[in-house]
Structures are given as structure tokens and as C-alpha cells.
VEXMAR-663338 format. One line per field, with one value per residue: x negated, y negated, z of N, C-alpha, C in turn. Coordinates in steps of 0.1 Angstrom, whole numbers, plus 5000, padded with zeros to 4 digits. Atoms other than C-alpha are relative to their C-alpha. Layout:
N
n.u X/...
n.v Y/...
n.w Z/...
ca.u X/...
ca.v Y/...
ca.w Z/...
c.u X/...
c.v Y/...
c.w Z/...
END
This chain:
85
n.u 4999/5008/4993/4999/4990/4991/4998/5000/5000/5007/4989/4998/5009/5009/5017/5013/5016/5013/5011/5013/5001/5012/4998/5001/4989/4993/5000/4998/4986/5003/5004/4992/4994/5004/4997/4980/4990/4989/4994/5005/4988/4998/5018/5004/5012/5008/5015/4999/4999/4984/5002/4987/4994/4997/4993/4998/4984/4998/4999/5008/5003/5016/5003/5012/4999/4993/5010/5000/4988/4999/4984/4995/4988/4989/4998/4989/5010/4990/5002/4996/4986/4990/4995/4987/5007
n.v 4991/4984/4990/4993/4990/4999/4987/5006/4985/5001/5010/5000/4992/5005/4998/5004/4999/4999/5005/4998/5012/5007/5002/5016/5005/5002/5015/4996/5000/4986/4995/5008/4991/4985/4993/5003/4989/5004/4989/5004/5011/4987/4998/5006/5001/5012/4995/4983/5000/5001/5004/5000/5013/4999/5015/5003/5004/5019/5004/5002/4992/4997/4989/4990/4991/4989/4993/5008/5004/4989/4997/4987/4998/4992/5008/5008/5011/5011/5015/5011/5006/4987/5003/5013/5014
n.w 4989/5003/5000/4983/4999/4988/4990/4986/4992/4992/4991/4986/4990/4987/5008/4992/5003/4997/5005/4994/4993/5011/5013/5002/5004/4989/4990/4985/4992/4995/4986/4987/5002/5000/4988/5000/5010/5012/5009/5014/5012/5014/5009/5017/5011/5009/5006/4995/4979/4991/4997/4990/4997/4983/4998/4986/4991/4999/5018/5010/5007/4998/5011/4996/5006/4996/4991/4983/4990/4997/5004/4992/5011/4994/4992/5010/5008/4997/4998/4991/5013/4993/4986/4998/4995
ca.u 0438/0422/0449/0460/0483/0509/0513/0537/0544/0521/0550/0551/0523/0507/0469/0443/0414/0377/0357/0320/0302/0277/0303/0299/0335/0351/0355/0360/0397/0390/0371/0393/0420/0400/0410/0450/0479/0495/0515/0509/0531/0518/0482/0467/0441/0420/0389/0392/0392/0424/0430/0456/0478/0481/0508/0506/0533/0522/0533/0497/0489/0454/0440/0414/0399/0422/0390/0387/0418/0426/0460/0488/0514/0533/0539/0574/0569/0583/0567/0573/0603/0618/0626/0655/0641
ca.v 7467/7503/7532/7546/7574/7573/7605/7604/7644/7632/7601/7598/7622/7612/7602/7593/7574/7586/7566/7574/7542/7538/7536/7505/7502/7498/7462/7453/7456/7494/7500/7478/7505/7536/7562/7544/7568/7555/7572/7573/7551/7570/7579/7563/7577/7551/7561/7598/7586/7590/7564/7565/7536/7536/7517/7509/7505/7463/7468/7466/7484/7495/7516/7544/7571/7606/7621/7598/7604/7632/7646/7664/7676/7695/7662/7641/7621/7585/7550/7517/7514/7544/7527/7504/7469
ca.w 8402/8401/8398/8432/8440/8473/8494/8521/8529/8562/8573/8606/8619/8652/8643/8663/8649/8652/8633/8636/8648/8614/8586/8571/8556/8588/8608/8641/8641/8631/8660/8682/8671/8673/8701/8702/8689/8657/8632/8594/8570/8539/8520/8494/8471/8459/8439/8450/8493/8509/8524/8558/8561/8605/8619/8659/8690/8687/8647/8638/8607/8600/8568/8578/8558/8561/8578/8606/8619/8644/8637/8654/8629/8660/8679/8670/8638/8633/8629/8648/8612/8635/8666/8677/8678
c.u 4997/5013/4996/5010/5005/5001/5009/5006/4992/5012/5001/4994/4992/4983/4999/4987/4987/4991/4987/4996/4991/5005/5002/5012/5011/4997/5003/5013/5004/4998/5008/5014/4995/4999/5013/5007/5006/5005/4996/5012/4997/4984/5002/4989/4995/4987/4998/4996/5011/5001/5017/5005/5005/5009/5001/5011/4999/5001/4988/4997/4979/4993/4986/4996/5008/4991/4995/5010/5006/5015/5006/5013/5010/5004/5014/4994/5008/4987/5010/5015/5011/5011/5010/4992/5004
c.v 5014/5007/5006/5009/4999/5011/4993/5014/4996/4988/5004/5013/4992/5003/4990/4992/5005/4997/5000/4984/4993/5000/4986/4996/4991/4989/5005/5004/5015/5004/4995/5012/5016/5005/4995/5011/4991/5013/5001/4997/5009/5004/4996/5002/4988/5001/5012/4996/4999/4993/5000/4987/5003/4991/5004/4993/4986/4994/4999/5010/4998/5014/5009/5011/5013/5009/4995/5001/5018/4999/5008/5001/5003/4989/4992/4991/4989/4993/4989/4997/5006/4995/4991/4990/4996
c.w 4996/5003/5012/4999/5016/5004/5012/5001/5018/5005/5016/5012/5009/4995/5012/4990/5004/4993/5002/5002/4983/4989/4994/4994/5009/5004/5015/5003/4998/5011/5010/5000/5005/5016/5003/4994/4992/4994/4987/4996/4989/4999/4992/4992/4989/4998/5007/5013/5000/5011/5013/5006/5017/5005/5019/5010/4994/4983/4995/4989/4994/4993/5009/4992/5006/5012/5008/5007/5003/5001/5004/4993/5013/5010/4987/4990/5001/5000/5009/4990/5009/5013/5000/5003/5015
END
């Protein structure tokens, strides 16, 4: 496994994806995501991309680069871990 580094100062910021449409990393369950509000779980640098772990209301989680995702620090933070089941 290649050396990665965790971030989580960003926990439970409201993100948006905006994936452009021609990055080839991305699948469909990207795009099937992109434009929903999730939160962030943490960051992961892996091979110098930052990679944003996204977690959505239906529990799905869904990695994205840090720069595809529109972010609003001044909104409440909190993941789906946050909520009363």
C-alpha cells in the first residue's frame, strides 16, 4: 500500500460535489452523487491528491478529489455518525 496521510480539521464540512464531466477517475456512482450535499468524514492524501472521503443522508460514502467539491465551512458540520439513528 502507498503511504497516505489523514486530515480531518475539514470533519463534518458541508460539500457539494462538482465534478467536471471528462475526468476519467470518476465512475458513475460519482456522478450519480454529484450536485447532493454530503459532509466530509476526513482527507486523504494519496500520492500528493487530496482525496475527500463524502458521506451522504442514505449512508453512502463516496471519495472525490478536495477540488471537486464546493464547500461551505459556515454551514453546521456533522456526518450521518452525528445523527440519532
Amino acid at each position: 500500500m502507498s503511504g497516505h496521510r489523514h486530515q480531518t480539521p475539514l470533519r463534518g464540512t458541508k460539500a457539494i460535489p462538482r465534478p467536471p464531466a471528462e475526468r476519467g477517475d470518476y465512475t458513475a456512482v460519482n456522478y450519480r452523487y454529484a450536485g447532493e450535499t454530503g459532509h466530509i468524514h476526513e482527507v486523504v492524501t494519496i500520492a500528493g491528491k487530496q482525496l475527500a472521503k463524502v458521506g451522504f443522508d442514505d449512508r453512502k460514502i463516496v471519495y472525490y478529489l478536495l477540488e471537486d467539491l464546493e464547500l461551505d465551512a459556515a454551514a453546521p458540520r456533522g456526518t450521518f455518525h452525528d445523527k440519532a439513528p
